[in-house]
Backbone as CSV, one residue per row, in Angstrom:
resi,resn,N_x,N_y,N_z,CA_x,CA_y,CA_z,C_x,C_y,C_z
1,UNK,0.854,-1.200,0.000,0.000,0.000,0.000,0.883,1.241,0.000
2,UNK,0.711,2.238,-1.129,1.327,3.351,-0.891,0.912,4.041,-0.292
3,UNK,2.168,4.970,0.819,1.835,5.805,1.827,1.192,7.503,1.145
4,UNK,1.474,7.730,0.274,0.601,8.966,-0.620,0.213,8.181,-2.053
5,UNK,-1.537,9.329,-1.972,-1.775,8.824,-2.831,-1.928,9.602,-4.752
6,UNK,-1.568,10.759,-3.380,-1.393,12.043,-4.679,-0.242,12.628,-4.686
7,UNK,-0.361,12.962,-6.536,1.176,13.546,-6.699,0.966,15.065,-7.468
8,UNK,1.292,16.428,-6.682,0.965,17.636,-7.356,2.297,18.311,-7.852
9,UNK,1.961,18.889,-9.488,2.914,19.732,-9.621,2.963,20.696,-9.379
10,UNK,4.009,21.417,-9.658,4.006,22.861,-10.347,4.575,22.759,-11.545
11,UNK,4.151,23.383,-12.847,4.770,23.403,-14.077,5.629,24.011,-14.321
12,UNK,5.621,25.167,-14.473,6.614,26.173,-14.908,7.990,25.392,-14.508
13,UNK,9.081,25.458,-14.448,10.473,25.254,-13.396,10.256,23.860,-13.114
14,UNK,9.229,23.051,-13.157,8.915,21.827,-12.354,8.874,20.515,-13.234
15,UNK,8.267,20.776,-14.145,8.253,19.698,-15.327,8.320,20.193,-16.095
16,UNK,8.178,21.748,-16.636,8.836,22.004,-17.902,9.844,23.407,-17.966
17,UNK,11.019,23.557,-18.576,12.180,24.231,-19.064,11.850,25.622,-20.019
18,UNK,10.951,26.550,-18.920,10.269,27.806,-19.862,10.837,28.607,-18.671
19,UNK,11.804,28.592,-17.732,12.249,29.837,-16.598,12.944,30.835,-17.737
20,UNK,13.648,30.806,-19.145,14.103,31.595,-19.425,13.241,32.323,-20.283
21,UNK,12.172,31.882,-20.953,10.817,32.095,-21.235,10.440,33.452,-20.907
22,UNK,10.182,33.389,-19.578,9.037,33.774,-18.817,10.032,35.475,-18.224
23,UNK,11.639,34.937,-18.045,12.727,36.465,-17.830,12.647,37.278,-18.926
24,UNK,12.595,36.836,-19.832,12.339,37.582,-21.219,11.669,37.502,-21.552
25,UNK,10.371,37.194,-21.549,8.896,38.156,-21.322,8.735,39.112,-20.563
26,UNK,9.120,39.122,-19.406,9.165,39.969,-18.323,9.772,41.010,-18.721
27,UNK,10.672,41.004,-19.337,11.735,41.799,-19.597,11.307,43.004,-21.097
28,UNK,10.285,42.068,-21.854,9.922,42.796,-23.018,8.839,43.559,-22.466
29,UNK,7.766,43.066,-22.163,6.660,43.753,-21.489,6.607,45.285,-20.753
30,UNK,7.859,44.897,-19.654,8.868,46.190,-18.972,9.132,46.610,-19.889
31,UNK,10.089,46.874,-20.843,10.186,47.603,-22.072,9.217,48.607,-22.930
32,UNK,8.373,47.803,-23.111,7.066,48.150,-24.277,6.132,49.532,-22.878
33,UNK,6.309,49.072,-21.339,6.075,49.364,-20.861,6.385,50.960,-20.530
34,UNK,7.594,51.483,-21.079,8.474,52.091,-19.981,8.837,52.034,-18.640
35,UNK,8.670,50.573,-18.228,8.751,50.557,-16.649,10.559,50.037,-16.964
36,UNK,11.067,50.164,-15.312,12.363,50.016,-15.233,12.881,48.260,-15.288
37,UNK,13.698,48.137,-15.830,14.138,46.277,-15.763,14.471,45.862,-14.514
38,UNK,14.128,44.498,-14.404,14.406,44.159,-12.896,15.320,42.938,-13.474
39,UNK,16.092,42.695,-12.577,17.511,41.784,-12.767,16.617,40.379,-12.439
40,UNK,17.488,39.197,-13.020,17.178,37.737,-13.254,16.719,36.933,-11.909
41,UNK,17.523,37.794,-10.868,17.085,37.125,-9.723,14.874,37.807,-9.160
42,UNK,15.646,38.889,-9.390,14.115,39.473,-9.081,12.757,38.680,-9.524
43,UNK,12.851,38.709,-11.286,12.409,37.744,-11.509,12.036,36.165,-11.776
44,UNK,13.033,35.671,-11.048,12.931,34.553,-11.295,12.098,34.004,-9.175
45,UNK,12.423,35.324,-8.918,11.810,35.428,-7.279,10.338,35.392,-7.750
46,UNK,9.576,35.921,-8.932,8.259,36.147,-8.446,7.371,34.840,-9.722
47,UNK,8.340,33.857,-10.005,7.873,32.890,-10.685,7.274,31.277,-10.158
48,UNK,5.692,31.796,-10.311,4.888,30.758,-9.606,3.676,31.504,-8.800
49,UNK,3.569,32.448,-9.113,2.642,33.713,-8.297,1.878,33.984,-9.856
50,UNK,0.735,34.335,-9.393,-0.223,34.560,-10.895,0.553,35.853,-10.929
51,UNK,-0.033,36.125,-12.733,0.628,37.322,-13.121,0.071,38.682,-12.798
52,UNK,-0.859,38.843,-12.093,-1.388,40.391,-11.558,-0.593,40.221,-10.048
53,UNK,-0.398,39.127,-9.289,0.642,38.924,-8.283,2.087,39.470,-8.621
54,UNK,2.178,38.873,-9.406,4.029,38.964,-10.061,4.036,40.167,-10.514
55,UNK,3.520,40.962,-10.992,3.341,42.376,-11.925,3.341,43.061,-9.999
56,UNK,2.498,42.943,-9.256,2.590,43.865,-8.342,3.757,44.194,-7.504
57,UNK,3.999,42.772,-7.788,5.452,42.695,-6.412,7.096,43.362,-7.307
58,UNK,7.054,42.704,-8.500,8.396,43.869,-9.214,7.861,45.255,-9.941
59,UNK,6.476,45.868,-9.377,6.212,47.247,-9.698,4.759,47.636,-9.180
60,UNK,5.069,47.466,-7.635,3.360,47.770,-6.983,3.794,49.419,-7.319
61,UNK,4.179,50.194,-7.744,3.513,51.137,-8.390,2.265,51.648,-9.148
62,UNK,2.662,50.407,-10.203,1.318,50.421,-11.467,-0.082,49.136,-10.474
63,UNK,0.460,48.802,-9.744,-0.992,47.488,-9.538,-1.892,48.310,-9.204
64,UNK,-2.692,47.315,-9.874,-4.425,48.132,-10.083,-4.617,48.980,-11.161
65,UNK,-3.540,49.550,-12.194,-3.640,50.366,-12.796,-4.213,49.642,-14.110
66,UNK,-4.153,50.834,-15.324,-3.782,50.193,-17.110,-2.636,49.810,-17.432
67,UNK,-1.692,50.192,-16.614,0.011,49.883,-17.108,-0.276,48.522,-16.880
68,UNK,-0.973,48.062,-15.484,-0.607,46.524,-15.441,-1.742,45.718,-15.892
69,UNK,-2.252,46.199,-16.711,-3.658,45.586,-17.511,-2.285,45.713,-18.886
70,UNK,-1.924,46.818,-19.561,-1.226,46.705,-20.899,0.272,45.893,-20.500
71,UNK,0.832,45.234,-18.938,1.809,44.775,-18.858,1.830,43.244,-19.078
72,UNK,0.608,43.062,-18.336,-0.134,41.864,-18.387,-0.599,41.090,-20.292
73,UNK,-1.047,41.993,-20.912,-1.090,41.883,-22.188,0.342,41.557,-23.119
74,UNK,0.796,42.439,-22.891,2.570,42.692,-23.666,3.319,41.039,-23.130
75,UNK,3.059,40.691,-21.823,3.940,40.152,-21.078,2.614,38.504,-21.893
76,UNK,1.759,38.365,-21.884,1.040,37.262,-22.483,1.298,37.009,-23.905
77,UNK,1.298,37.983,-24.786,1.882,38.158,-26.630,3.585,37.911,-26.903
78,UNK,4.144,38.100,-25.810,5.377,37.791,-26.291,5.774,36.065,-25.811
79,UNK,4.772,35.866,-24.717,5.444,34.298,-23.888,4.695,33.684,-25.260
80,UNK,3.720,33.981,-25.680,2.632,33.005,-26.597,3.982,32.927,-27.327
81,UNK,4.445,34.095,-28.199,5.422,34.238,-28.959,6.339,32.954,-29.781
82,UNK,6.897,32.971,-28.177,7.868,31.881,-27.180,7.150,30.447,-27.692
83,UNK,6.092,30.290,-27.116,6.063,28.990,-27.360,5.169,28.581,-28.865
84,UNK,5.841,29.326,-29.832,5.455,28.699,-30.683,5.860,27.012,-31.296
85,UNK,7.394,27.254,-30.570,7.569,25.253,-30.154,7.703,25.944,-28.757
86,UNK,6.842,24.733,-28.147,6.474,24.522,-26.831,7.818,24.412,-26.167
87,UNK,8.080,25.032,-24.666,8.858,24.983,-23.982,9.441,22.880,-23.493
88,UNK,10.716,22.885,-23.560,10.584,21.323,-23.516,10.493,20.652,-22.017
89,UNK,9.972,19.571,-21.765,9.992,19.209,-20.302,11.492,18.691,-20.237
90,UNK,11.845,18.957,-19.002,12.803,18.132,-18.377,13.307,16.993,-18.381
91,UNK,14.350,16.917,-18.854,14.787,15.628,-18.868,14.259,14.682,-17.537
92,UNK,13.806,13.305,-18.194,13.556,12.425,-17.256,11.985,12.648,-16.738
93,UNK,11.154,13.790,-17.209,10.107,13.863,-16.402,9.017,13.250,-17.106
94,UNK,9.016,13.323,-18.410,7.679,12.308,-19.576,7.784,10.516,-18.689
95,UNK,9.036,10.407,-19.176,9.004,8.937,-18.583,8.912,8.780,-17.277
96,UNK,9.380,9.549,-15.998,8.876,9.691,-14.555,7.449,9.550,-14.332
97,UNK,6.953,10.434,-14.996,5.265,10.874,-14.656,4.969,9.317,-15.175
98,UNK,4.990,8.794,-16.316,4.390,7.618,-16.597,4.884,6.354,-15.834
99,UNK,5.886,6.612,-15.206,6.101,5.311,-14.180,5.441,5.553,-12.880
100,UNK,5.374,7.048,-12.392,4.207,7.005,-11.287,3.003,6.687,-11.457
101,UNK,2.426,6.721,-12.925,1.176,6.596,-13.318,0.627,5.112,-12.804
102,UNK,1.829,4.671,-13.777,1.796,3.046,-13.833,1.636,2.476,-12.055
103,UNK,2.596,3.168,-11.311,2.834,2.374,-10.266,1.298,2.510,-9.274
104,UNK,0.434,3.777,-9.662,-0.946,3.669,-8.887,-0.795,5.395,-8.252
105,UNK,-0.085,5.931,-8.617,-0.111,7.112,-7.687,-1.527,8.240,-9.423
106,UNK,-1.804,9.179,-8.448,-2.696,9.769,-8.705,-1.974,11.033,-9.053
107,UNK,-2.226,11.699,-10.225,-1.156,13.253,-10.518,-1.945,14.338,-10.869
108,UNK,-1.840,15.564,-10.483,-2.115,16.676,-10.402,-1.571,17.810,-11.081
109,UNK,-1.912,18.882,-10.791,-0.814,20.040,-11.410,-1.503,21.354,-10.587
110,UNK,-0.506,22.143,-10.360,-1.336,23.069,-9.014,-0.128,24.241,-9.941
111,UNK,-0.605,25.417,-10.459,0.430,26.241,-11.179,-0.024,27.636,-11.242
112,UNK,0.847,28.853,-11.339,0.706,30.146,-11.362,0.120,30.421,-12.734
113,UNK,0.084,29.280,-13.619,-0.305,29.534,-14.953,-1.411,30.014,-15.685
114,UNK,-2.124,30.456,-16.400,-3.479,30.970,-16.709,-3.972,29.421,-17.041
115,UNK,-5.460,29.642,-16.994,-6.344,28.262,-17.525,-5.201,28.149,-19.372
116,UNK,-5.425,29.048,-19.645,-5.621,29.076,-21.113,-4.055,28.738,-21.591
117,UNK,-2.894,29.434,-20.971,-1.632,28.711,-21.162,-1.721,27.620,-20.892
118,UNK,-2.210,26.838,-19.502,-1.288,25.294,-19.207,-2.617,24.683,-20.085
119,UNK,-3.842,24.912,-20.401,-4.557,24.112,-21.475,-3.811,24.170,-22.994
120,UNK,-3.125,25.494,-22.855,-2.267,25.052,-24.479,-1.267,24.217,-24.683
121,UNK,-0.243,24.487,-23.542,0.612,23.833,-22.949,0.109,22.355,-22.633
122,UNK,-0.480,21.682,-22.500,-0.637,20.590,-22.109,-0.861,19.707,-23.896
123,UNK,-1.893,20.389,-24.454,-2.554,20.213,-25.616,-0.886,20.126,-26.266
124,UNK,-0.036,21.164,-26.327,0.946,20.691,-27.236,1.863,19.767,-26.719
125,UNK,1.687,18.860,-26.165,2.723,17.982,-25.454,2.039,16.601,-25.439
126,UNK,0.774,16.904,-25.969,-0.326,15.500,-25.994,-0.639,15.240,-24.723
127,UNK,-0.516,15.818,-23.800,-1.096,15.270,-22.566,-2.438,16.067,-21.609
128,UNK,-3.732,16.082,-22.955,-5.171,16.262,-22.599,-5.394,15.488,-21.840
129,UNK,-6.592,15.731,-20.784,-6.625,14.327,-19.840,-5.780,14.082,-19.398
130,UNK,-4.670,13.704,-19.006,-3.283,13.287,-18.556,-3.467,13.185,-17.251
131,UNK,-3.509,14.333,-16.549,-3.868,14.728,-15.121,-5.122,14.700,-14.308
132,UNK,-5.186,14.237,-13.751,-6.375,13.767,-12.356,-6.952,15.277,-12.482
133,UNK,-6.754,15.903,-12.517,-6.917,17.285,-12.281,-5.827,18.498,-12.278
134,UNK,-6.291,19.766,-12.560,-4.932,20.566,-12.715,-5.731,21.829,-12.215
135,UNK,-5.283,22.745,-11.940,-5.677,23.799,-11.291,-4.567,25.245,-11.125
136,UNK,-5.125,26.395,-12.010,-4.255,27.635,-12.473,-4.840,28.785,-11.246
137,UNK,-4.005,29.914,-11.651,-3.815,31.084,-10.702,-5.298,31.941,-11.101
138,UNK,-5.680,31.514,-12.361,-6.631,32.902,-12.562,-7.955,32.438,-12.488
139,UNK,-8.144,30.978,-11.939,-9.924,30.131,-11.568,-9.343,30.191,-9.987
140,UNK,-8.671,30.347,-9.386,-8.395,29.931,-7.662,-7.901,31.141,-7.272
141,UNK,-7.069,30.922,-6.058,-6.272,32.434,-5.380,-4.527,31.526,-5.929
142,UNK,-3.902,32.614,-5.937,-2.938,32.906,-6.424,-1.929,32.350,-5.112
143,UNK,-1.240,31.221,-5.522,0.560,30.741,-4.607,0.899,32.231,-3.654
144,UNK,1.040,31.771,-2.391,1.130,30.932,-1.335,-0.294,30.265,-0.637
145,UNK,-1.213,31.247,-1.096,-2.089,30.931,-0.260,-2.550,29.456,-0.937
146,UNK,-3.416,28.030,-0.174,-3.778,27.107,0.256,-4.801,26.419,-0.785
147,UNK,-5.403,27.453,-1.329,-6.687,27.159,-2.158,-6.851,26.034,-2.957
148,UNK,-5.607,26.292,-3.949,-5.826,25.567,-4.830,-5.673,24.443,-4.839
149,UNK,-4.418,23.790,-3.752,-4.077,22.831,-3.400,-5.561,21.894,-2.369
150,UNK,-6.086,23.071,-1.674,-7.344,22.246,-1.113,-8.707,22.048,-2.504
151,UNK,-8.593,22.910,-3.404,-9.493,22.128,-4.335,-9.159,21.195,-5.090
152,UNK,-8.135,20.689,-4.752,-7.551,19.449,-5.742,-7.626,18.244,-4.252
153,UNK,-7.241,18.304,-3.666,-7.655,17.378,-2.618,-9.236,17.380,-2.549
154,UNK,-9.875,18.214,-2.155,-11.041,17.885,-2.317,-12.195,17.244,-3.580
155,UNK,-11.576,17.325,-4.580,-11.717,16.419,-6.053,-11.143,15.171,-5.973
156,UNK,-9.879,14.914,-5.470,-9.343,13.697,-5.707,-9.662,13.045,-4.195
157,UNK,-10.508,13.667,-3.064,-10.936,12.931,-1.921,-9.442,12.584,-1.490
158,UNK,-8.920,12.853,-1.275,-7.772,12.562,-0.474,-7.544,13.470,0.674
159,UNK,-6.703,12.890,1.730,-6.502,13.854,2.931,-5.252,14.787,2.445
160,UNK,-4.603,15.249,3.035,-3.399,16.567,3.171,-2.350,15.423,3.669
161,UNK,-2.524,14.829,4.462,-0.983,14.014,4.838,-0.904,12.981,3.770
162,UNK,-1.749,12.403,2.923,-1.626,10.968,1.582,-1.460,12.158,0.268
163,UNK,-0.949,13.334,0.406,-0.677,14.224,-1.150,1.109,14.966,-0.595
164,UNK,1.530,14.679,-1.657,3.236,16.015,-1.785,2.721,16.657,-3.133
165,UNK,3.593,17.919,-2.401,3.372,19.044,-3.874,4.846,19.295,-4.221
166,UNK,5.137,18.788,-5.550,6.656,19.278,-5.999,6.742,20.026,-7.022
167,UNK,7.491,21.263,-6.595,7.744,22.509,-6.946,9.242,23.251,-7.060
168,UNK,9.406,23.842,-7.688,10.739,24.977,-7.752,10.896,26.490,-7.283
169,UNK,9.754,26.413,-6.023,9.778,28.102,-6.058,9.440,27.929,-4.186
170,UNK,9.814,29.059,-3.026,9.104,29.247,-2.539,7.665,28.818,-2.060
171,UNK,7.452,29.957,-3.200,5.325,30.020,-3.303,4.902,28.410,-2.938
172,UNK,5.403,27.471,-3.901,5.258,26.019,-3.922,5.402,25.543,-2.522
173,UNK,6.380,26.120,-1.697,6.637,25.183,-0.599,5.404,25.581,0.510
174,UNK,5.797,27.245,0.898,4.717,27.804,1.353,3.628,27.192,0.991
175,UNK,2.906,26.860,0.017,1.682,26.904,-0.186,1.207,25.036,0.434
176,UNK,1.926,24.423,0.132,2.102,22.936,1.024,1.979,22.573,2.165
177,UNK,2.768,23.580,2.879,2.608,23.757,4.336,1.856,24.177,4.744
178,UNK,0.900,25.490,4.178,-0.184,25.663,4.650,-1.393,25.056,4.166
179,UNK,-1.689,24.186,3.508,-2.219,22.755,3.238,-2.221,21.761,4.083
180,UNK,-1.568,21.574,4.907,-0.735,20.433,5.826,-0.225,19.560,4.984
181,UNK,0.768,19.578,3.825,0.950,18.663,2.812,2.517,18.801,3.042
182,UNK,3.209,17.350,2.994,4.691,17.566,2.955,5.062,18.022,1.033
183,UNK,6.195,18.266,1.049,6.874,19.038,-0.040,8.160,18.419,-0.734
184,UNK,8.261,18.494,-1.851,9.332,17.826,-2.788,10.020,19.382,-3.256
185,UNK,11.256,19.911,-3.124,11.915,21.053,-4.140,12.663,20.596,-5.057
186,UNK,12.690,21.057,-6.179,13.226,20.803,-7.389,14.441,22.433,-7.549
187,UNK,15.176,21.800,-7.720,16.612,23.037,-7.544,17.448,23.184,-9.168
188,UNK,16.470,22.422,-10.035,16.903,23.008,-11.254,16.097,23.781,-11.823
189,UNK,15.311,24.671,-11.113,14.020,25.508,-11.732,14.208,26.878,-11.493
190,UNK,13.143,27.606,-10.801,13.460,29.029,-10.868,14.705,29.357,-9.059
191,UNK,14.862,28.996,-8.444,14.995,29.318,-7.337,16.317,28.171,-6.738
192,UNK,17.366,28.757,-5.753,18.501,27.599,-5.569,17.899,26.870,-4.495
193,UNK,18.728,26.238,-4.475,18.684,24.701,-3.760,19.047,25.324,-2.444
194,UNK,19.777,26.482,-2.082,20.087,27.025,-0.400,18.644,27.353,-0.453
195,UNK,17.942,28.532,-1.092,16.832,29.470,-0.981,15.476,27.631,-0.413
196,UNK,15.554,27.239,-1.134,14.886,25.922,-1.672,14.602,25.825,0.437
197,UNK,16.344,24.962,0.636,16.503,24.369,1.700,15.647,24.915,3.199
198,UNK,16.462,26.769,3.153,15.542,27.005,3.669,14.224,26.896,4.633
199,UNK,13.040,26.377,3.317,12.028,26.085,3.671,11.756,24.622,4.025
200,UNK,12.495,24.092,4.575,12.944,22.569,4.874,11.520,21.516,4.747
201,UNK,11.988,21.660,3.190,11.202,20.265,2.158,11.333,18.959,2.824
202,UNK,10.838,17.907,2.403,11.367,16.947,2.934,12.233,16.421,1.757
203,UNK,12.324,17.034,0.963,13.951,16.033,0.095,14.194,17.435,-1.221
204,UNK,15.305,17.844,-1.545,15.651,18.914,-2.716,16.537,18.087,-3.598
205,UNK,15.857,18.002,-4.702,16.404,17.413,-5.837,17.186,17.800,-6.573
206,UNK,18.285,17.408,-7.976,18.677,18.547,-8.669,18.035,17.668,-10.261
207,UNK,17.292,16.704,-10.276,16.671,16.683,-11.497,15.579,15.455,-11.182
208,UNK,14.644,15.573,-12.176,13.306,14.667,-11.950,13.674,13.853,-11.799
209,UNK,14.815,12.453,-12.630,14.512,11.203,-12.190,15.153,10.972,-10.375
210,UNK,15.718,11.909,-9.799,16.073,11.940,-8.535,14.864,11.312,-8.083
211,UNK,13.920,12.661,-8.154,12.627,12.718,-7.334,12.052,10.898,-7.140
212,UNK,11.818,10.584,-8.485,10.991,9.200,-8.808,12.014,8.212,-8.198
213,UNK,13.303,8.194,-8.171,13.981,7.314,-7.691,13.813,7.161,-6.013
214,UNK,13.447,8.666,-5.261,13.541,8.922,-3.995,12.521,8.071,-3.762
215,UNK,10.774,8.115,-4.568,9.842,8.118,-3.888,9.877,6.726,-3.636
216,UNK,10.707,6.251,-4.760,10.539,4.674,-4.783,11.101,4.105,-3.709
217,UNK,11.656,4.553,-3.288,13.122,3.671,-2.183,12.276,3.874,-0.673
218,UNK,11.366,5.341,-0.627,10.172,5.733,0.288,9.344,4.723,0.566
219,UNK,8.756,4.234,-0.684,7.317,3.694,-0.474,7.849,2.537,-0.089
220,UNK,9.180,1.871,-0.382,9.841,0.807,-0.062,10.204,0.151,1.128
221,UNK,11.325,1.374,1.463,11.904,1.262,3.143,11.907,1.863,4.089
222,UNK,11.260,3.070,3.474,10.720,4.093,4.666,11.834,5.250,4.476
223,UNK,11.796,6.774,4.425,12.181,7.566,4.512,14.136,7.529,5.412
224,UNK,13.469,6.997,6.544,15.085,6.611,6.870,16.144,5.899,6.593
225,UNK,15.543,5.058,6.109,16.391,3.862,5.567,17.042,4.427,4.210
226,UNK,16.674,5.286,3.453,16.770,5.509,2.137,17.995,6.837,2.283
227,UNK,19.094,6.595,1.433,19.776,8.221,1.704,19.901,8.437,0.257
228,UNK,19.675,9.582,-0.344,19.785,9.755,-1.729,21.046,10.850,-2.134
C-alpha cells in the first residue's frame, strides 16, 4: 500500500524548461512598458505567483492600474510568442510521470499559470486528460495561499498528509505547508537549492529522475532507511 496517494505539480520550473521564457517576457513587457528592468534574480523570485501577483510585487507602483492591464497583455503576446515550439519538459520527467502513473499514484498540477496557457501547454505535449486534475492562478487564489491545493484534494478525496506538492519556487513550498501537505523542491528551476533548503522540504532534488527514484526507495523502506 502506498503511503501517498497524490502527486501535485508545479509546471513552470517543475516539469517544464520555460524559466528563461518567462525572464524575457518579463523583460519585453517592462520595455514596451516604460517601466524600469528588474535583474534575473528578481524575476525569477516572483515565478509561480499569478501574473497580476508577479506584476505587483516587481512594480506595486502600477498594480491596479492600465500599465498593469497593458503589462499583463505585452507580457502574455510575447510568452505566446515563445512557445510557438512549446517549452521542452525536463529531462527524465515524460518517462517519470508515466512510471508514477503506472505504479498507482494519482497526478495533479497546481500552477501560477493561466487556464488558457497550461490548457495550451498541455494540448501541445499530448497530454489532454493526462492529469487527475490541474488547477491555475486565474480560476483559484494565487501561490502561497492554500486554495488551490485544497481544491484538488477535495476532487481527488484525499486527505493533506496521503498528497506532496513538488515545486521549484518558494510560493510552492509555502503553499504545502499551509495545506498540511509535505513538499518535494526541485533546484533546477526558478529558485537555488540554499533558498529551496531554507524552507525545509522533505527532500531537494537537482533533477526529476532523482525525485521518482527517492519516492521509490520511500514507499519501499521508509524515509530513513533511504539516503539519496
Amino acid at each position: 500500500m502506498l503511503k501517498y496517494d497524490l502527486l501535485i505539480f508545479d509546471w513552470d520550473g517543475t516539469l517544464v524548461d520555460s524559466i528563461e521564457r518567462i525572464v524575457a517576457s518579463m523583460r519585453e513587457a517592462a520595455r514596451g512598458c516604460g517601466l524600469p528592468q528588474r535583474d534575473d534574480s528578481q524575476i525569477k523570485g516572483i515565478i509561480g505567483l499569478g501574473l497580476p501577483e508577479a506584476i505587483a510585487v516587481l512594480y506595486p507602483e502600477v498594480a491596479g492600474t492600465g500599465v498593469a492591464d497593458d503589462f499583463r497583455r505585452r507580457y502574455s503576446d510575447c510568452y505566446l510568442g515563445y512557445e510557438g515550439q512549446p517549452s521542452p519538459l525536463f529531462p527524465g520527467a515524460a518517462h517519470s510521470l508515466q512510471r508514477l502513473r503506472t505504479a498507482g499514484y494519482r497526478l495533479a498540477v497546481a500552477t501560477g499559470k493561466s487556464r488558457r496557457g497550461l490548457d495550451r501547454a498541455l494540448r501541445d505535449h499530448g497530454w489532454d486528460g493526462y492529469f487527475d486534475i490541474t488547477r491555475c492562478a486565474d480560476e483559484t487564489a494565487s501561490k502561497p495561499d492554500p486554495l488551490m491545493l485544497r481544491e484538488i484534494l477535495a476532487y481527488c478525496d484525499v486527505c493533506p498528509e496521503r498528497a506532496l506538492m513538488i515545486g521549484d519556487s518558494l510560493f510552492d513550498l509555502q503553499m504545502a505547508a499551509r495545506a498540511g501537505m509535505g513538499a518535494v523542491a526541485v533546484a533546477y528551476g526558478a529558485q537555488s537549492m540554499a533558498c529551496l533548503q531554507a524552507a525545509n522540504p522533505l527532500l531537494t532534488v537537482e533533477c526529476f529522475d532523482e525525485f521518482a527514484a527517492w519516492l521509490e526507495a520511500f514507499e519501499s523502506y521508509g524515509v530513513d532507511e533511504y539516503v539519496g
